[in-house]
N, C-alpha and C positions, 0 to 999 in steps of 0.2 A: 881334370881336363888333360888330352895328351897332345899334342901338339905330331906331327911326323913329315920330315922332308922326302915328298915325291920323288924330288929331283936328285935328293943322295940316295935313294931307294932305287930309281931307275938306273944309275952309273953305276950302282956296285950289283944289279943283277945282270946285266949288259957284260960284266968283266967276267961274272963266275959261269956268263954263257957260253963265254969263250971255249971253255975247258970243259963244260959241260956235255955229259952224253948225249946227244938228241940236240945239239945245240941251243938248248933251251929251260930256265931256270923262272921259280917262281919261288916268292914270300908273302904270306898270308899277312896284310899288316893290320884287319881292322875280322873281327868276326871268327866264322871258324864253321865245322860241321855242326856244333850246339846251336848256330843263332842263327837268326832268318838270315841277317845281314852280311855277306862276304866279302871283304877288298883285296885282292891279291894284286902286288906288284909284278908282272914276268918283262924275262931280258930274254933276248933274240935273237942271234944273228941272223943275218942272212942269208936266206933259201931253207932255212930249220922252217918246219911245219907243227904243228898240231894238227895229229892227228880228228881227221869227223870224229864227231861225237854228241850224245844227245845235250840237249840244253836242260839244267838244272832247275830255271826256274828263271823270271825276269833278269837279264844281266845287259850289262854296258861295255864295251870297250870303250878309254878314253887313251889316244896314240898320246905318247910323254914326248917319245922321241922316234924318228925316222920315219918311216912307212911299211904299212901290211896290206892285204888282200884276205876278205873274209868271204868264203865261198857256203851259199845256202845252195844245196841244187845249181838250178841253173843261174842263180841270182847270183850277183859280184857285187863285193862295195870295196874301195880302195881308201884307205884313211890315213895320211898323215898327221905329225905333231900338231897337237892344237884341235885337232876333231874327234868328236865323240860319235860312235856307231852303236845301235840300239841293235842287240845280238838275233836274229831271228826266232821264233818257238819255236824250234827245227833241226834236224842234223847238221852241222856245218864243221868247219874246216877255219884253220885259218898260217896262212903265209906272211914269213917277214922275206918282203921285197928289199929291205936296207937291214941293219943293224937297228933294233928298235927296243921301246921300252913300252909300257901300257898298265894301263889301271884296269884290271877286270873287277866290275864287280856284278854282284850276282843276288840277288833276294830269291831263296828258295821258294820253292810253290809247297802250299801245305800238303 
């Protein structure tokens, strides 16, 4: 069994987004391209984007910390700390409105 703190995963990719290109950093902490199952931790500043892009397969964002905006089309969802958003099967986008943290994870489609 492995045990892993979110919360010191979120604060130390939050730091390294600081300085980051693109304002934005991610750590793969559970899974990987081999396995269905994927959990990446990413850090955010504020106003950094992810760029649209197609959807991998079932995934989840759950907000760790701050607030984002995930844009499908014309569709908006806004999620702070503490809410989980169910990722669209769709191209989409997504914005940090704050400084944030997030658990994406993603079950690939066969």
């Amino acid at each position: 069994m492995q045990k892993i703190s979110l919360e010191a995963l979120a604060r130390q990719q939050l730091e390294k987004a600081v300085t980051a290109g693109g304002g934005h950093t991610a750590d793969t902490v559970y899974g990987g391209h081999e396995k269905v199952l994927r959990q990446t931790v990413i850090g955010m500043i504020q106003g950094s984007h992810l760029a649209e892009h197609a959807n991998p397969g079932e995934a989840t964002v759950q907000v760790l910390r701050g607030r984002v905006r995930l844009l499908a089309g014309e569709v908006v969802w806004e999620g702070r700390a503490g809410d989980l958003i169910i990722v669209p099967n769709s191209r989409h986008s997504l914005e940090a409105l704050e400084d944030s943290a997030l658990l994406l994870t993603v079950a690939k489609l066969p």
